[in-house]
C-alpha positions as a Markdown table, in Angstrom:
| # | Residue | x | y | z |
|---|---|---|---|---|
| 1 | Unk | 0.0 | 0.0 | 0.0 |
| 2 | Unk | 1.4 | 3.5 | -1.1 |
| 3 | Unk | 2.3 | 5.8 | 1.8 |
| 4 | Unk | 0.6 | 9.6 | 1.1 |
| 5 | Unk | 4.1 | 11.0 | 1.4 |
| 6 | Unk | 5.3 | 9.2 | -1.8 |
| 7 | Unk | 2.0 | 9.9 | -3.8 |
| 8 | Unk | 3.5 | 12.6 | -6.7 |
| 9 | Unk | 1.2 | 15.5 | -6.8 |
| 10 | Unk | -1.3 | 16.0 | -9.7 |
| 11 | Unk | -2.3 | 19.4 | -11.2 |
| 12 | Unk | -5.8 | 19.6 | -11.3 |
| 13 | Unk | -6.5 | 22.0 | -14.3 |
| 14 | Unk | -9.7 | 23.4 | -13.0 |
| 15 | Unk | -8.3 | 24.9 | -10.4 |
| 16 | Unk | -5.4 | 26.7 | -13.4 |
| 17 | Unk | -8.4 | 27.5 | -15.5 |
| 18 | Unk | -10.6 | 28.7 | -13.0 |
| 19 | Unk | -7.8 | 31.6 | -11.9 |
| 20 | Unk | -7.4 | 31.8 | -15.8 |
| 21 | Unk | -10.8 | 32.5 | -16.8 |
| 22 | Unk | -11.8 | 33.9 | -13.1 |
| 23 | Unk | -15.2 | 34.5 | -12.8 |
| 24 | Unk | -16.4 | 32.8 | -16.2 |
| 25 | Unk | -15.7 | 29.4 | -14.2 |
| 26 | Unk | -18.5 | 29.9 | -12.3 |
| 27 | Unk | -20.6 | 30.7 | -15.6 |
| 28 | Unk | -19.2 | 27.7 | -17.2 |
| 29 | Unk | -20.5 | 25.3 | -14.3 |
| 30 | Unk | -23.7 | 26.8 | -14.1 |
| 31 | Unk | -24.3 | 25.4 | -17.2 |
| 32 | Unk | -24.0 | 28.8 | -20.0 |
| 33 | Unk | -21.8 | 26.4 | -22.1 |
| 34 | Unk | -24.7 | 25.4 | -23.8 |
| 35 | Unk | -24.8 | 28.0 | -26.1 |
| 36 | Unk | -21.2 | 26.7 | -27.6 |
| 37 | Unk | -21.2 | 23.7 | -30.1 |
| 38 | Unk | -19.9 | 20.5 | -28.9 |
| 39 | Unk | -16.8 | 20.5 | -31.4 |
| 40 | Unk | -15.5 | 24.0 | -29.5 |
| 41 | Unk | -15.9 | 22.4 | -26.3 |
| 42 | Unk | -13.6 | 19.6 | -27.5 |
| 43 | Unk | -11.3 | 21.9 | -29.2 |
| 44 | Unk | -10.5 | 23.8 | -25.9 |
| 45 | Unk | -10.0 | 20.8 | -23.9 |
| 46 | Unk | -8.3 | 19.0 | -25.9 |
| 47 | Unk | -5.8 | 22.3 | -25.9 |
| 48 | Unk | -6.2 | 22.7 | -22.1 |
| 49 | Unk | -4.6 | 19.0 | -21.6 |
| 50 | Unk | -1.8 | 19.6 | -24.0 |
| 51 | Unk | -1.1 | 23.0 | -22.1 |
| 52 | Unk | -0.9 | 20.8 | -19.1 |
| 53 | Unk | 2.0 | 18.9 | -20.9 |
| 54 | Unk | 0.2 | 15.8 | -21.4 |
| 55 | Unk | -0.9 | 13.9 | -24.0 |
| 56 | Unk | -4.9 | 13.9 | -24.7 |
| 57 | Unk | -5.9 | 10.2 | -24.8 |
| 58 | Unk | -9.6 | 9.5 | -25.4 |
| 59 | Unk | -9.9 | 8.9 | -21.9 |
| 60 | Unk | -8.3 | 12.3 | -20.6 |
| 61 | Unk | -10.1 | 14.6 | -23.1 |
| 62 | Unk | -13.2 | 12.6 | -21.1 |
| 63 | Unk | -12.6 | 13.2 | -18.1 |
| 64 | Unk | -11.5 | 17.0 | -19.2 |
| 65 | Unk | -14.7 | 17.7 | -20.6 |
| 66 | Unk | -16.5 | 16.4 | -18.2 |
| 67 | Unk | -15.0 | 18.6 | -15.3 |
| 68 | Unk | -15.1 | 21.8 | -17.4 |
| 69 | Unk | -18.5 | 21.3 | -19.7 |
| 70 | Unk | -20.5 | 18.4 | -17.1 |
| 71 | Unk | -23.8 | 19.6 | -18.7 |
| 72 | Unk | -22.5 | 19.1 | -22.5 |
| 73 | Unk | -21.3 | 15.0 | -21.7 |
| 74 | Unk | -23.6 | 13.9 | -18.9 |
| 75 | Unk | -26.0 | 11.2 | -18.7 |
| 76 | Unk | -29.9 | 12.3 | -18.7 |
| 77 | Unk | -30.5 | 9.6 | -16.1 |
| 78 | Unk | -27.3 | 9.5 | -14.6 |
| 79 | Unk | -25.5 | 13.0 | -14.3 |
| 80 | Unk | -23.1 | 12.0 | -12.1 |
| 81 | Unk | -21.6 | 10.2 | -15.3 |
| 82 | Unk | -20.1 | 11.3 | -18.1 |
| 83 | Unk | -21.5 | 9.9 | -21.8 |
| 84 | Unk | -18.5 | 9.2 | -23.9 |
| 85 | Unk | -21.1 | 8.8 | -26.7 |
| 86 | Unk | -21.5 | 12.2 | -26.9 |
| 87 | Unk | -17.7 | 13.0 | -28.1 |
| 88 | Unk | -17.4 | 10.4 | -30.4 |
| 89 | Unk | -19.8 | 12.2 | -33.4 |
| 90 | Unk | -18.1 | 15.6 | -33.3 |
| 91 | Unk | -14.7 | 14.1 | -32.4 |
| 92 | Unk | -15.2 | 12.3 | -36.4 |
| 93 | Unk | -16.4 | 16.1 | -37.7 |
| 94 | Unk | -13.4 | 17.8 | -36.0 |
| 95 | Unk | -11.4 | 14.9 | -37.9 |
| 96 | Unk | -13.6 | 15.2 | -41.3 |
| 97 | Unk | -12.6 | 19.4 | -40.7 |
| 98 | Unk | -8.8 | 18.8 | -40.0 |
| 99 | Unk | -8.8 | 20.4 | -36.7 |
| 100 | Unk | -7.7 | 17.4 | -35.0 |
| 101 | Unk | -5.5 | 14.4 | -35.8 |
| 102 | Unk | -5.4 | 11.5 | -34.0 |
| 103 | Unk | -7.9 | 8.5 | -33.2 |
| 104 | Unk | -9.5 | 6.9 | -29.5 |
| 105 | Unk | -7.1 | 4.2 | -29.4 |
| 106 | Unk | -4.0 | 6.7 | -29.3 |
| 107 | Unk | -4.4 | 10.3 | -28.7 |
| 108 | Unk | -5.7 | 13.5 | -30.2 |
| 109 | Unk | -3.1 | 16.4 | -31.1 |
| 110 | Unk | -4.7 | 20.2 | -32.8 |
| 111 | Unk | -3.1 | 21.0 | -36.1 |
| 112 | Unk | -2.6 | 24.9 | -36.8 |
| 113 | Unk | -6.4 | 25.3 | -37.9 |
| 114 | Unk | -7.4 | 23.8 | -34.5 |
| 115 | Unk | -5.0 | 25.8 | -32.4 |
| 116 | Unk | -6.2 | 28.7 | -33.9 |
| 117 | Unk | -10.2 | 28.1 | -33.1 |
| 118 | Unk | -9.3 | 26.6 | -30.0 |
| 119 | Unk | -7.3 | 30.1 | -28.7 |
| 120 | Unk | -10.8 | 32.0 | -30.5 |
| 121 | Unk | -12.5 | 29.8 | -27.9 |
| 122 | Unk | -10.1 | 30.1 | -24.7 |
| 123 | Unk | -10.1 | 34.1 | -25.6 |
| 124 | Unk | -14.1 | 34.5 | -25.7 |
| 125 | Unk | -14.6 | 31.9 | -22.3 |
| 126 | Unk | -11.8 | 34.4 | -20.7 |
| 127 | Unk | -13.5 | 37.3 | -21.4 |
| 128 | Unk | -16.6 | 36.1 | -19.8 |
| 129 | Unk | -18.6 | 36.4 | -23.1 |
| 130 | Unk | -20.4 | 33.5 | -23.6 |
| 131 | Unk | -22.4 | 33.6 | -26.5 |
């Protein structure tokens, strides 16, 4: 059994995002990310994880989107839960679009058209304007 004292720390990116974006995190949990599509939602947390210096495995860019945008992946019957069902449609657009490269069974990376929407995206949820 591991002791807590050799347990290496893990950022938590909400906590960086929330002092990025300050008072738009609150916004964003109350659920006004509804009014952005799916595919942006992706775009910027696929880009918050590689900020984070780690690589966006299906699994990650889950469990990203599910602690920034809960509303836009949860269950109807189960909110508690996140629906991966729910990335894998626009995650094939943002492929079909070349905004993404990469597949579930490895890991998603932006190409310079995605970086680009995703920073549109970071820059309007920073400024508190959600559409």
């Amino acid at each position: 059994m591991p002791q807590l004292g050799s347990l290496r720390k893990v950022k938590f990116p909400l906590r960086e995002l929330g002092s990025q974006l300050g008072q738009s995190a609150m916004k964003i949990k109350n659920g006004k990310s509804s009014n952005f599509p799916v595919e942006d939602l992706i775009l910027f947390c696929i880009h918050s994880v590689v900020l984070n210096s780690e690589q966006c495995s299906f699994e990650r860019l889950i469990k990203e989107c599910f602690i920034l945008f809960p509303d836009a992946i949860r269950f109807t019957r189960y909110p508690i839960w996140p629906d991966s069902r729910k990335l894998d449609r626009p995650l094939r657009a943002l492929r079909n679009e070349k905004l993404i490269s990469g597949d579930p069974k490895t890991y998603f990376i932006l190409t310079k058209t995605g970086e680009d929407r995703a920073g549109a995206v970071s820059k309007i949820l920073r400024q508190g304007k959600l559409l």
